[in-house]
C-alpha positions in Angstrom: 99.7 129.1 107.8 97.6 131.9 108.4 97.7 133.5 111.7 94.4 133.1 112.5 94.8 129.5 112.5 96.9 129.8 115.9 93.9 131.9 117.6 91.6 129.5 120.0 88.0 131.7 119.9 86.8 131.6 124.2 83.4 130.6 124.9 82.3 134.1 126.0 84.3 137.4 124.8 82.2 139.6 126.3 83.4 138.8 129.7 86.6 140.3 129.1 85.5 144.3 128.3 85.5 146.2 131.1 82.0 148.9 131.9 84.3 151.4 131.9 83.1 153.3 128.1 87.0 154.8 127.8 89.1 151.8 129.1 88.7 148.0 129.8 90.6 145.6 131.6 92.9 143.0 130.6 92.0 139.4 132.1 95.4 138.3 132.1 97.2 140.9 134.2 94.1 143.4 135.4 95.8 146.4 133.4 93.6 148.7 132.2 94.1 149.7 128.2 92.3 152.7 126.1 88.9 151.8 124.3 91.1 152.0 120.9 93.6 149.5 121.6 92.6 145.3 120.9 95.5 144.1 122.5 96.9 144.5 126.3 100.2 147.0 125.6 101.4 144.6 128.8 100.9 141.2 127.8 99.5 141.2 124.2 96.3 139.3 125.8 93.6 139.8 123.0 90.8 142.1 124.8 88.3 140.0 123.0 89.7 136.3 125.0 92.1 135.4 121.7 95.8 134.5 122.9 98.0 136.3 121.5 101.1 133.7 119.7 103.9 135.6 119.0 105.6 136.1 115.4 108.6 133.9 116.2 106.2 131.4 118.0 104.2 131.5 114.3 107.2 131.5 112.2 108.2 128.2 114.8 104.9 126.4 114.1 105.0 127.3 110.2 108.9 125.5 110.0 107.8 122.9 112.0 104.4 122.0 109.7 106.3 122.6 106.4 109.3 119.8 107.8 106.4 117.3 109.0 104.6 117.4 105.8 107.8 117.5 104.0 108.5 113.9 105.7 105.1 112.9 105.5 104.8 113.7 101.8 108.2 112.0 100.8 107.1 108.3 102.9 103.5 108.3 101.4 105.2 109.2 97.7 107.7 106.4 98.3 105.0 104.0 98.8 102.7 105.7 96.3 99.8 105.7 98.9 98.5 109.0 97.6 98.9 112.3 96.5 100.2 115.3 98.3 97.3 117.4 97.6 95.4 114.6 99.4 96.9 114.5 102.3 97.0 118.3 102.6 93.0 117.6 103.0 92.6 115.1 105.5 95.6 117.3 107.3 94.4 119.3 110.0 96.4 122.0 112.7 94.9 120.1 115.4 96.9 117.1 113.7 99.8 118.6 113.6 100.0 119.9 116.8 99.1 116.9 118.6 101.9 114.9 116.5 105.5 114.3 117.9 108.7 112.4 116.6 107.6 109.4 118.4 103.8 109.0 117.0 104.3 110.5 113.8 104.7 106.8 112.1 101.6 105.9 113.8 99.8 109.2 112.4 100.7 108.0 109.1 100.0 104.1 109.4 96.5 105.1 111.3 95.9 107.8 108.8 97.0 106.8 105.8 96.6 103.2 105.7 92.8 103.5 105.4 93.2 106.0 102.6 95.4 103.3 100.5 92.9 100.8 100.8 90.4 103.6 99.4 92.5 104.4 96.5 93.4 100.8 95.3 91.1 100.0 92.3 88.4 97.6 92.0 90.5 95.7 89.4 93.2 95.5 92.1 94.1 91.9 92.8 96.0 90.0 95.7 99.3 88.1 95.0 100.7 85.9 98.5 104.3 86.0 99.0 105.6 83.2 100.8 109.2 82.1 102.2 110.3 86.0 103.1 113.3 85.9 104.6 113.7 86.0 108.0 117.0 87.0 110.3 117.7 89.9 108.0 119.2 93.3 109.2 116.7 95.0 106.5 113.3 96.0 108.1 110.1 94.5 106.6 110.0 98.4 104.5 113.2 98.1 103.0 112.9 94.2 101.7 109.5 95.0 100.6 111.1 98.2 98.4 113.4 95.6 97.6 111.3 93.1 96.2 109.5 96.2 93.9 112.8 97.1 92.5 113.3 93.6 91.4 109.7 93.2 90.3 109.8 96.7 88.4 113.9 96.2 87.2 113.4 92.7 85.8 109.7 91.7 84.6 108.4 95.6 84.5 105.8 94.7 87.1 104.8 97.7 88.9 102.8 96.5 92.1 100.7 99.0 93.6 101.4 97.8 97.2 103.5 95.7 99.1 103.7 94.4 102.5 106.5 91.9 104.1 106.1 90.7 107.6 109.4 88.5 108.2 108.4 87.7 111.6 106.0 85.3 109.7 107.7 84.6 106.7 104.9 86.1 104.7 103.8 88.7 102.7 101.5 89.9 100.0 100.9 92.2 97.2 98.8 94.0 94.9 98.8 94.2 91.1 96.3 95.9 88.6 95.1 93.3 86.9 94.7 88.9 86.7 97.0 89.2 83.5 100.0 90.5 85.8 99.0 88.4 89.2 98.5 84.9 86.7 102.5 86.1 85.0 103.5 86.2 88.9 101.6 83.1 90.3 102.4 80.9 87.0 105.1 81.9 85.0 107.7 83.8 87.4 106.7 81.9 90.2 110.1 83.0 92.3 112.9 85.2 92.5 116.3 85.3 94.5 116.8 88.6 96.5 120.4 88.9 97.5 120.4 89.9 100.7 124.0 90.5 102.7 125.4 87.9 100.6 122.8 85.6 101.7 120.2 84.9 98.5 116.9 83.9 99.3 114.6 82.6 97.4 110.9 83.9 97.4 107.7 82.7 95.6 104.4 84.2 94.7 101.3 82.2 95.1 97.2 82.9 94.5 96.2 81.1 97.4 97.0 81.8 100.8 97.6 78.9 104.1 99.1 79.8 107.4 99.9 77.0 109.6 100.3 77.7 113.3 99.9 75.9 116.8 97.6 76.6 119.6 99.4 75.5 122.9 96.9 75.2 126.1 98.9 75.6 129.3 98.3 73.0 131.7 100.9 73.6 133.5 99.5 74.2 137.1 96.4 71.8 136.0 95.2 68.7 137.5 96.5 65.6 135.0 92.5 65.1 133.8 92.3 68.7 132.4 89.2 68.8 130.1 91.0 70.1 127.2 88.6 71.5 124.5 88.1 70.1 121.1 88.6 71.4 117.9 85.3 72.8 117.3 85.5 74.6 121.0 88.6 76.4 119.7 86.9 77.1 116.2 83.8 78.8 117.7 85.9 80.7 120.2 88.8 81.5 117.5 85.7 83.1 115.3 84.3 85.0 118.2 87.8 86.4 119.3 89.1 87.0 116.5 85.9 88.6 114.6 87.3 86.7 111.0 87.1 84.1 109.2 87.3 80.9 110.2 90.2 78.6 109.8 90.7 76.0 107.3 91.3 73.6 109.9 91.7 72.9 113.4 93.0 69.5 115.1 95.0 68.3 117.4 98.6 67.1 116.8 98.8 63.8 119.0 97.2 62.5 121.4 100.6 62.0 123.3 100.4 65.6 123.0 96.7 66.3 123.3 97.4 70.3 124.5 98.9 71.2 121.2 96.4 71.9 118.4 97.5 72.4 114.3 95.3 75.5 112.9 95.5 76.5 109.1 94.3 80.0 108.4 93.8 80.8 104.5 92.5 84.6 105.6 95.5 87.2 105.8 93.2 90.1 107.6 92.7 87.3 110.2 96.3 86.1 110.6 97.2 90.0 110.9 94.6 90.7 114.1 95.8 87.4 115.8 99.8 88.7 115.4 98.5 92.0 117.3 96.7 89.4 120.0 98.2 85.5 120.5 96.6 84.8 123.5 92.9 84.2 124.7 91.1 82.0 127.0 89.0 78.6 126.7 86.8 77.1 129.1 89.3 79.1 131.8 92.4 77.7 130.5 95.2 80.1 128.5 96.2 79.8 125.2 98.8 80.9 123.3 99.0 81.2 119.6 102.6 80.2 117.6 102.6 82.1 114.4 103.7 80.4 111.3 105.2 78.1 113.7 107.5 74.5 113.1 107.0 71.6 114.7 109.0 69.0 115.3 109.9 65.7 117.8 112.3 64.1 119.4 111.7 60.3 120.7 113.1 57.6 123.1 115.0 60.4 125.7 116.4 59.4 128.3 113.9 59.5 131.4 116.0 61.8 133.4 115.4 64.6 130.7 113.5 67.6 131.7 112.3 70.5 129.7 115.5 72.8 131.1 117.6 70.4 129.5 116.3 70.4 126.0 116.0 74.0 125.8 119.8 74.0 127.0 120.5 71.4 123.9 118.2 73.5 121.8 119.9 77.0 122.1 123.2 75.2 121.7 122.0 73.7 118.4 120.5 77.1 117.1 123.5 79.6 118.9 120.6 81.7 120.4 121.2 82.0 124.5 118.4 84.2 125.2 115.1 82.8 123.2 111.7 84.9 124.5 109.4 82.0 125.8 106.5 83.3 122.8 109.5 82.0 120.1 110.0 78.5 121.6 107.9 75.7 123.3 108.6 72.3 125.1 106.3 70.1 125.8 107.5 66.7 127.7 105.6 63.5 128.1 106.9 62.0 130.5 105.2 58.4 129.8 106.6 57.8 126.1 109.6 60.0 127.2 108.9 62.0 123.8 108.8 65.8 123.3 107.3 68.1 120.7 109.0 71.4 119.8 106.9 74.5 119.0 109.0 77.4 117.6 108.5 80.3 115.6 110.2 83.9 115.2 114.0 83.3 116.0 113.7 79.7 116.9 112.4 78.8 113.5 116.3 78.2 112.5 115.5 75.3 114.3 113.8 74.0 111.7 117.0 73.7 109.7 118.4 71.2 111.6 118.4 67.2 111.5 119.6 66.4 115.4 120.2 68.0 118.6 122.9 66.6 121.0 121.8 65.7 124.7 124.5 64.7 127.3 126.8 64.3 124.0 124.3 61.9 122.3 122.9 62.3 119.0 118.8 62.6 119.3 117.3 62.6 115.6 114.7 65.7 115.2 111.9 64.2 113.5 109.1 66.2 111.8 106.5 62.9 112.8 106.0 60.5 115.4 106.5 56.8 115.1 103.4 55.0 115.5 103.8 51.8 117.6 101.6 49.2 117.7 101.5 46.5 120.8 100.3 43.0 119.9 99.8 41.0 122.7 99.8 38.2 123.2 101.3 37.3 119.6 99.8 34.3 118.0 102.7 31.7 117.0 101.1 30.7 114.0 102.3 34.3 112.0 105.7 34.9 111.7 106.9 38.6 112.5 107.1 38.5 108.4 103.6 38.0 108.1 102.7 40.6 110.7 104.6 43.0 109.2 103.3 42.5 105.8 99.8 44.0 106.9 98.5 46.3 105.2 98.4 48.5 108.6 102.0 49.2 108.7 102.2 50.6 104.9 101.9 54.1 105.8 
């Protein structure tokens, strides 16, 4: 660093030199110095309005910039995002300067995630990962440097870039060419990453669906709440969002008519709504459950309320303390069925067959049995015959 690169020019120099032909007078301290002399001999203030930075204050500056880069170089050379001499050019001292510990990993994903998206290759194609393990004590970083090891170790694929979110359970990559993504998608088609003695198994798909669950909160509304229909939430999803628009959009029941089933097949998209699950629709909230499960439980007891079932639910999982965004209930009280929303620690839940309420076995059941009432029934069918309609074939 050169030390000019520490001087800050003022707006008007001439302000500081004094009439006086033999002397002027120092703006910092109002001593006056001989004609000859640039620099204040009592504070070092420049006599032409340049601050005077002191060698130990440059020497500071020039450690301090050669450790940053130093740590900036070796992350982005990890990830081969670019080259040093790159960086060194979109690397500015006002950069620098304004960096600390705290936001120098924003610097870099702000900074240098744009440039990797410039330096993949038009030939560069997409490979989804799906079933990334969650509950891990690797960060998403480390299982993705994981996953390129194995890649590179065992097939002698060498992916330009990966990216893991386990929070969703999903992933993707990039590869050079349709020779190595087609090997991936069609002949590997999964590996097992050992992880803390716990293998998980991982595939690798060319298509991409992401199925979540919008859940509108009626909680303080009146019982005929105009809920709005899946083209409402489309339209609005679209204009939020600014993406693509979902595969599908529909409602799960209409025991359960606040809960809607959206399939996104656009990663970009599924990224901007994880920064953002909630919006508004025709003034009611909604809430967004990422990659979420859902499942049922029928014919509780009518006594049960929702404090209950979460009670049963934690118990079941081993989780005391689930965030309210990881886990939903939703009770009707009528049919005395629930549906279960949960996503991010409570998908465990997904793993399990029954939950035990007041010491009785309730069977978790990923539909809902469809009843239908006849009435009155005719005596001339038998219950054979009635059941032997084609209605009740599935």
């Amino acid at each position: 660093m050169k030390n000019a690169e520490c001087f800050s020019l003022v707006s008007n120099p001439e302000n500081s030199i004094n009439t006086n032909e033999n002397y002027w007078e120092c703006e910092e301290c109002s001593i006056n110095n001989e004609e000859s002399i640039k620099r204040c001999q009592n504070c070092g203030k420049s006599r032409y309005g340049i601050s005077l930075i002191s060698a130990d204050k440059i020497d500071n500056e020039k450690e301090y910039d050669q450790t940053l880069l130093s740590k900036l170089f070796d992350l982005v050379s990890s990830t081969n995002v670019m080259p040093t001499s790159d960086i060194i050019q979109i690397m500015t001292k006002q950069d620098l300067e304004s960096l600390t510990e705290q936001d120098q990993q924003s610097f870099i994903e702000t900074h240098f995630s744009y440039d990797q998206t410039k330096l993949l290759t038009e030939s560069d194609v997409i490979v989804y990962i799906s079933d990334v393990p969650t509950n891990i004590d690797h960060d998403d970083a480390h299982l993705a440097n994981l996953i390129h090891m194995h890649l590179q170790k065992t097939f002698q694929i060498m992916p330009s870039n990966i990216q893991c979110y386990s929070s969703l359970r999903a992933g993707f990559m990039r590869v050079r060419n349709n020779k190595i993504k087609d090997r991936l998608v069609k002949d590997i088609k999964t590996i097992v990453l050992d992880l803390s003695e716990n293998p998980s198994l991982i595939s690798f798909n060319d298509t991409f669906e992401f199925t979540s669950y919008i859940v509108i909160d009626k909680t303080n509304e009146n019982k005929d709440v105009d809920l709005p229909k899946f083209d409402e939430i489309l339209k609005r999803w679209i204009k939020i969002y600014n993406g693509e628009k979902p595969y599908s959009c529909e409602q799960i029941s209409i025991q359960f008519p606040n809960i809607y089933r959206i399939i996104l097949t656009s990663f970009n998209n599924l990224l901007v709504v994880m920064s953002n699950p909630d919006f508004l629709i025709n003034n009611l909230f909604a809430h967004v459950y990422l990659g979420a499960n859902c499942s049922y439980l029928e014919d509780l007891p009518k006594s049960t309320t929702k404090e209950q079932l979460k009670e049963a639910l934690c118990d079941s999982i081993q989780l005391k303390n689930l965030s309210p965004l990881s886990l939903h209930i939703e009770l009707n009280k009528q049919t005395n069925n629930a549906c279960i929303i949960a996503t991010d620690q409570a998908r465990i839940w997904a793993t399990k067959s029954l939950i035990y309420l007041d010491d009785k076995p309730i069977p978790i059941k990923e539909n809902l049995t469809y009843c239908l009432v006849l009435h009155p029934i005719s005596e001339i069918y038998t219950n054979e015959e009635i059941l032997n309609q084609k209605i009740f074939h599935g």
